[in-house]
C-alpha positions in Angstrom: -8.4 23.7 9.9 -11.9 24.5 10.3 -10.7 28.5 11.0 -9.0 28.2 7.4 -11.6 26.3 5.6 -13.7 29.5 6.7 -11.2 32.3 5.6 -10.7 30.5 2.2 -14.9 30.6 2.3 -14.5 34.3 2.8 -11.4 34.9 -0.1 -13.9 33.0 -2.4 -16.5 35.6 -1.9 -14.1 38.5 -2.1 -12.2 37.6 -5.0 -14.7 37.1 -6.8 -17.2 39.4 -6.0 -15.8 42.1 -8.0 -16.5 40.6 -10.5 -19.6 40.6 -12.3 -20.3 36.5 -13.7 -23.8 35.4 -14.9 -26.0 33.2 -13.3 -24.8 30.1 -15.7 -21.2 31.2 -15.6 -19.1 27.8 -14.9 -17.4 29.7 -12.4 -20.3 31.0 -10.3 -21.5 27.4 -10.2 -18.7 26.0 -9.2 -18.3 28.7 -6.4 -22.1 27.7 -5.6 -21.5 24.0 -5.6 -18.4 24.3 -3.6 -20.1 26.2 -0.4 -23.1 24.0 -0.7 -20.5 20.8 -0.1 -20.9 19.7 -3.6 -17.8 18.7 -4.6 -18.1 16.7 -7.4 -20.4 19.5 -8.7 -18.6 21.7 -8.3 -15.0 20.2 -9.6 -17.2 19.4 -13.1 -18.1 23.0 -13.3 -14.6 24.1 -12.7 -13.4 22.2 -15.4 -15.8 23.5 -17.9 -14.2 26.6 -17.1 -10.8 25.8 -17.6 -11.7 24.5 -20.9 -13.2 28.1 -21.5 -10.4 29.9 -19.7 -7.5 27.8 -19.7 -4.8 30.0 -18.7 -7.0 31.9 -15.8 -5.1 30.3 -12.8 -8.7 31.0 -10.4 -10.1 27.1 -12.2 -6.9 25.3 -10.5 -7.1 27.4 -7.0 -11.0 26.5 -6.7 -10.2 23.1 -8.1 -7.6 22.6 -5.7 -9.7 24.3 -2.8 -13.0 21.6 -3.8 -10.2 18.8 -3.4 -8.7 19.8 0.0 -12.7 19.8 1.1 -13.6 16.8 -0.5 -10.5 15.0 1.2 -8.7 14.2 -2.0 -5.2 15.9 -0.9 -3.0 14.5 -3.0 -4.8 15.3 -6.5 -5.2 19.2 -4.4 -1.6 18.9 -4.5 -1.0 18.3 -8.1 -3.8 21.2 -9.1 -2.5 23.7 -7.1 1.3 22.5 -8.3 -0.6 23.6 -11.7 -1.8 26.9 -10.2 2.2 27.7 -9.1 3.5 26.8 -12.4 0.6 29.9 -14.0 1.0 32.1 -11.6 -1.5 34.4 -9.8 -2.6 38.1 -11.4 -3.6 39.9 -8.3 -3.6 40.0 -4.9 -6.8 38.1 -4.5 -5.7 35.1 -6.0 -2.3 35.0 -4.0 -4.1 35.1 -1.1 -6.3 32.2 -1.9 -3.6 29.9 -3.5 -1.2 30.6 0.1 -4.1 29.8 2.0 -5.0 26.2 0.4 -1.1 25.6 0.5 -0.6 26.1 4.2 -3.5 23.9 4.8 -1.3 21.8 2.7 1.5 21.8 5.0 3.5 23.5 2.2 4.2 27.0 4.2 6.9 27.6 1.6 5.2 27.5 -1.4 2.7 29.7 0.2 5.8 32.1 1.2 6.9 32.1 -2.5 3.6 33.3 -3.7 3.4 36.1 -1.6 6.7 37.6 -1.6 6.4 38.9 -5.1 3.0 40.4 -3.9 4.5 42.3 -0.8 8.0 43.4 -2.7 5.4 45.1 -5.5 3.3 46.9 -3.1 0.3 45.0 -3.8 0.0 42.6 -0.6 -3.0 43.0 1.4 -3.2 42.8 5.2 -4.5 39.5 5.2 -1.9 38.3 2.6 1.1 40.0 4.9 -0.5 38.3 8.0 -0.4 35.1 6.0 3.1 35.2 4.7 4.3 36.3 8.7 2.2 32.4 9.5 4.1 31.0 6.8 7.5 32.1 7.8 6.8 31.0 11.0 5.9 27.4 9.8 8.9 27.1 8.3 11.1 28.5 11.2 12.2 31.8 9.9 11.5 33.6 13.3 13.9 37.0 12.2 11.2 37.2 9.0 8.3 36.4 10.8 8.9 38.8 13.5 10.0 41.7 10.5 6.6 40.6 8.3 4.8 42.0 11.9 6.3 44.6 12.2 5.2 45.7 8.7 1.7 44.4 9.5 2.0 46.4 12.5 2.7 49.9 11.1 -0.1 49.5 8.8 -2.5 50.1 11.8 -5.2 48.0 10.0 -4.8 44.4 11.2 -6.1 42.8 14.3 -3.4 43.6 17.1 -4.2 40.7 19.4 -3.6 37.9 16.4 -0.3 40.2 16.1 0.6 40.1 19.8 -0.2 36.6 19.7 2.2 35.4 17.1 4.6 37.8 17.8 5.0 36.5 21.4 4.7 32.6 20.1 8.1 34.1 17.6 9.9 35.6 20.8 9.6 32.5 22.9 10.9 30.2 20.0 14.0 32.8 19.6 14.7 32.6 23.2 13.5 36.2 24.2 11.4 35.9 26.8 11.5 39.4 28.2 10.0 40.1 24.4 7.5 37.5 24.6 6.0 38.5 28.0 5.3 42.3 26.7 3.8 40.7 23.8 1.4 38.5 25.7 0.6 40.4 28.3 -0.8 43.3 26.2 -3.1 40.5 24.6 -4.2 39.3 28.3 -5.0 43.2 29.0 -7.5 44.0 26.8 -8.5 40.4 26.4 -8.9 38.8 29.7 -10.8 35.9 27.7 -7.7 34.7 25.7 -6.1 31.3 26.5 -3.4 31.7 24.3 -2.3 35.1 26.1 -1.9 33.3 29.4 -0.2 29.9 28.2 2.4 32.3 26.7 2.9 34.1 30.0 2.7 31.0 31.7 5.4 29.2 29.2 7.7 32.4 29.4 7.2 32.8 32.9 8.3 29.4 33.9 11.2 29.4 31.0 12.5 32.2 33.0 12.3 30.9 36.4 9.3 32.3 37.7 7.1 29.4 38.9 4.9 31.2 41.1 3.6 33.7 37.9 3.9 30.4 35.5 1.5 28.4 37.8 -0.8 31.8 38.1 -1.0 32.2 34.2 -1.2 28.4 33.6 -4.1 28.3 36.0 -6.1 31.0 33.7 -5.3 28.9 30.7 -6.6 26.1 31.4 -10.0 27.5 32.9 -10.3 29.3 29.4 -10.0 26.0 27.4 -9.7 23.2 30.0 -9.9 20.4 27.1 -6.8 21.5 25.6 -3.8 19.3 25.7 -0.6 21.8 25.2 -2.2 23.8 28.4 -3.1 21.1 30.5 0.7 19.6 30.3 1.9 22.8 30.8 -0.2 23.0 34.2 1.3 20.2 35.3 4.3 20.7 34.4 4.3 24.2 36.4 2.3 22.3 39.2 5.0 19.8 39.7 7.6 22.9 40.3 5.2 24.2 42.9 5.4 21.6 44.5 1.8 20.7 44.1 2.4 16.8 43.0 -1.1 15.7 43.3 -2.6 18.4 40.9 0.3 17.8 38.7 -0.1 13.6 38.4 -4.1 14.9 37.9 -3.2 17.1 34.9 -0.6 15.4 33.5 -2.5 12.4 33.3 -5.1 13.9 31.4 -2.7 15.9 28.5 -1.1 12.0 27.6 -5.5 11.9 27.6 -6.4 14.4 25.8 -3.2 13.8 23.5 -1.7 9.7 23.1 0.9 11.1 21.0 2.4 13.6 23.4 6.2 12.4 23.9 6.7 15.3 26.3 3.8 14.7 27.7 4.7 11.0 29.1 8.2 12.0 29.6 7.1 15.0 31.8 4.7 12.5 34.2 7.4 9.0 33.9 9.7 11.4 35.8 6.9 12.9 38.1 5.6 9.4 39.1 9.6 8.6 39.7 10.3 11.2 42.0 7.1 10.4 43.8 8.9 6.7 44.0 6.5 4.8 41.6 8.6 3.0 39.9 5.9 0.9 37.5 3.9 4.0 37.0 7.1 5.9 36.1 8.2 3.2 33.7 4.8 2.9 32.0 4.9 6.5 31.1 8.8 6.8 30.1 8.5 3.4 27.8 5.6 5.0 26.3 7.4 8.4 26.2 10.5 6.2 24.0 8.4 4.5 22.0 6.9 8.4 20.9 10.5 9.5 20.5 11.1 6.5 18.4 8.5 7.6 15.8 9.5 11.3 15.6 13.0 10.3 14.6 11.7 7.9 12.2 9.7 10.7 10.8 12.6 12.9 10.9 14.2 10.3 8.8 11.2 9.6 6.0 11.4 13.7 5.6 15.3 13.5 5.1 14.8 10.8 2.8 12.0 12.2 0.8 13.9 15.5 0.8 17.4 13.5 -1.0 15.0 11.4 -3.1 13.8 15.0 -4.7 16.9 16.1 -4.9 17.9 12.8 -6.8 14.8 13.2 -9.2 16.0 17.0 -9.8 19.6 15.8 -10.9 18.1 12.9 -13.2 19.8 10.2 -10.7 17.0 7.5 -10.9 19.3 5.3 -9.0 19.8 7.4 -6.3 16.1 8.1 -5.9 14.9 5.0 -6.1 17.5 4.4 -3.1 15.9 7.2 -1.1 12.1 6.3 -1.8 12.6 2.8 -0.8 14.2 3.9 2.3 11.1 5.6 2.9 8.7 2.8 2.3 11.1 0.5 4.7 10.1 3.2 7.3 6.5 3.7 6.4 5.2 1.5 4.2 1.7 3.8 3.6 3.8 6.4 2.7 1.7 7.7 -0.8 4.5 10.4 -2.1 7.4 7.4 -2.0 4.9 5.4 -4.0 4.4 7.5 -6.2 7.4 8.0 -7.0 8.9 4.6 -7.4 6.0 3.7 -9.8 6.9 6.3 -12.1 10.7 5.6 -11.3 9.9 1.7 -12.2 8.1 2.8 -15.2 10.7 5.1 -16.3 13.2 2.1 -16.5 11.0 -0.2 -17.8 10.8 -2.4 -14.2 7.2 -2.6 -15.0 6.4 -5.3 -12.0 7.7 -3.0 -9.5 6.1 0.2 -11.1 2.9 -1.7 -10.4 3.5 -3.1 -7.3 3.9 0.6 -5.9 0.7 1.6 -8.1 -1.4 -0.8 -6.7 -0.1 0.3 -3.4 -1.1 4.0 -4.0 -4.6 2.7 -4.9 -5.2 0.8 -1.1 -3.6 3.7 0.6 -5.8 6.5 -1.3 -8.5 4.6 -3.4 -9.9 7.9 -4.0 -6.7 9.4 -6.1 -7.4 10.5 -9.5 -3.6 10.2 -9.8 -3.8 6.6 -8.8 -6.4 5.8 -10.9 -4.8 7.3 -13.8 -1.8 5.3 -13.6 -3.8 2.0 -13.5 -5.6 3.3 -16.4 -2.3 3.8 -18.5 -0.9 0.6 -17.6 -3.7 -1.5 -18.9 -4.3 0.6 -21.5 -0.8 0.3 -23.0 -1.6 -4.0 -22.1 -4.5 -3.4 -24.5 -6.7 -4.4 -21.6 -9.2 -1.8 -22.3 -12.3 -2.7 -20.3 -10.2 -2.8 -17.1 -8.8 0.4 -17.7 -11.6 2.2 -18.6 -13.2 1.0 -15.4 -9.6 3.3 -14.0 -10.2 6.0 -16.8 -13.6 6.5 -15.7 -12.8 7.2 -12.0 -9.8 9.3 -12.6 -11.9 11.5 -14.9 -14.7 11.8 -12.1 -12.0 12.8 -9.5 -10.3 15.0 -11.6 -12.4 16.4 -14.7 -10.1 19.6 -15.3 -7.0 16.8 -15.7 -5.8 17.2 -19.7 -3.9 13.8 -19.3 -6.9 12.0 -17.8 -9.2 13.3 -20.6 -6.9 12.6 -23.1 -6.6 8.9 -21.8 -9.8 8.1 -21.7 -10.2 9.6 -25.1 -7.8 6.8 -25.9 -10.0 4.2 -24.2 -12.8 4.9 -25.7 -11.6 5.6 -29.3 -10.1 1.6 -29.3 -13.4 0.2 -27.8 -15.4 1.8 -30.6 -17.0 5.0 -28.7 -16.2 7.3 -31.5 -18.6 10.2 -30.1 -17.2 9.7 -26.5 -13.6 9.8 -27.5 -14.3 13.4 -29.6 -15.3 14.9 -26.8 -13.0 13.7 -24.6 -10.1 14.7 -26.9 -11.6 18.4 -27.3 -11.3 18.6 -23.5 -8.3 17.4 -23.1 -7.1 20.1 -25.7 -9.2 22.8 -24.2 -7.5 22.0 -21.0 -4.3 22.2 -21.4 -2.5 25.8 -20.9 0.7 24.6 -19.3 3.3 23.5 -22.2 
């Protein structure tokens, strides 16, 4: 994350540095704010200008961008939702909006901006290298590996991040011949890269070559010995060498270095059993279950969450509600199924349960400017105005480029008597809002 945080530093700098902005430009001060770690700052100055730019997309990508860094994810989600629904004018600022979405864990979004770009001849490498890491994400191996080959014939691009993806695509398609070429041209003129030798090491072993695998595995893991994916590998490729004490060491230390490793513990529960110790065996394989356990039930919440959507897109509150509950019976911190119940509740005037799931959103993420909000409406509309301006106030301060929040708290204010404050609240609230 830390890599990304940096390139998005970068994009900020590049977009807009061909521009020319004053010093007292909103814009530049948000920009200023936002590498100085100022988020607050920095989300007020965006705001100001959205108000004075409300249909330039740039406010709701460096909005969404200050949230991300400020750890407010879910409100980054609904600002750069806003930044999809204006779409990007140029290169630039599809590169910045697919960036902040992958960091998102919403690879597909990011794909969908950058399409357009490539299919228009305006992609640049960085956007094309981007969009081959998003397809990847979402499993599209046969587009990933065509997006590098594009990348490739451009001559431009770092070759070893190409190599390196390109032999990560191979081995998830099964072509291990592929991968190998792909790797070892990284290892050649990069002796120094880890990744380059786990991926000869993974395809070596995959293709029944222990001997090479426990070789590779064995540069890996001097490279970056605190890394959990080589260490079990190691082991792993000890273990079919027949070298059982290296491999109970290493495997030991990945279900270390990573607790939530399933194949990690399965890998040493049936090491420790074919050494014949039967409690350490079952230690690791019960633990290895349990792991197994929660990846199906996370399987499950996505299917859910994915039907509930689906639901909501057909207008079948019934059947979402269904869905979203089923969620919440798996993971009751789960913040999207919330979300969505309170405004299902709502919706059909259940107006105990909406809150229930609002006041749920506000322990798991006190720091929501969507939560908040939603607080702020309810007591608002029970004409309890000094609790929901206490709501009003924070949602505003999370999310000062939010039309709906401003107008809100224009509300609030108008029926306590704070003429002035509700004015200006209602002229932001109309200066902010571009998207009809």
């Amino acid at each position: 994350m830390s890599q990304l945080r940096t390139l998005l530093s970068v994009s900020i700098i590049l977009l807009n540095g061909v521009f020319t902005w004053g010093q007292n430009s909103p814009l530049q001060q948000g920009l200023e704010h936002l590498e100085a770690g100022r988020f607050s700052d920095a989300l007020v100055a965006f705001a100001r200008f959205k108000e004075e730019n409300p249909t330039d997309v740039r406010g709701y990508i460096h909005s969404g961008i200050a949230m991300i860094r400020a750890g407010q994810l879910n409100d980054a989600s609904i600002e750069l939702n806003q930044a999809l629904q204006l779409g990007t004018s140029s290169a630039g600022e599809g590169l910045q909006l697919a960036e902040a979405l992958i960091e998102l864990n919403y690879p597909g979004f990011a794909a969908q901006v950058l399409e357009p770009l490539e299919r228009q001849g305006e992609i640049t490498d960085r956007g094309l290298w981007v969009l081959a890491d998003a397809y990847f994400r979402q499993r599209r191996f046969d587009e990933t590996i065509d997006a590098l080959q594009r990348l490739e014939a451009r001559g431009t691009f770092n070759r070893e991040e190409i190599e390196l993806l390109r032999g990560s695509t191979y081995l998830m398609l099964g072509k291990l011949e592929d991968a190998m070429v792909a790797f070892e041209q990284v290892a050649q003129s990069n002796p120094k890269s880890a990744a380059a030798f786990h991926g000869l090491a993974e395809a070596t072993y995959r293709g029944n070559n222990p001997e090479a695998a426990y070789e590779m595995s064995t540069r890996a893991v001097a490279l970056e010995p605190e890394n959990p994916i080589y260490v079990h590998l190691f082991g792993v490729v000890a273990h079919a060498n027949g070298k059982e004490d290296e491999a109970v060491r290493y495997l030991v230390r990945a279900t270390e270095l990573d607790p939530d490793s399933q194949r990690a513990f399965f890998d040493l529960g049936n090491l420790y059993r074919s050494l014949g110790d039967r409690d350490s065996a079952q230690m690791a394989l019960v633990r290895s279950q349990e792991l197994l356990g929660e990846l199906r039930k996370k399987q499950e919440i996505e299917q859910a969450i994915s039907a509930g959507e689906e639901a909501l897109q057909r207008s079948d509150l019934e059947a979402a509600a269904r869905s979203f509950t089923r969620v919440i019976e798996l993971d009751p911190n789960n913040w999207a199924a919330h979300n969505r119940l309170t405004k299902i509740h709502f919706a059909r005037n259940q107006e105990t349960e909406a809150i229930k799931h609002a006041e749920a959103l506000l322990r798991i993420d006190p720091e929501s400017s969507e939560a908040n909000f939603i607080m702020a409406a309810h007591w608002s509309a029970r004409r309890e105005f000094t609790k929901a301006l206490e709501f009003a106030e924070k949602s505003k301060q999370l999310r000062p480029g939010d039309p709906a929040a401003r107008k809100l708290l224009g509300d609030i204010y108008f029926a306590t008597g704070q003429k002035l404050k509700a004015i200006e609240e209602f002229g932001a609230a109309s200066r902010l809002n571009p998207i009809k």
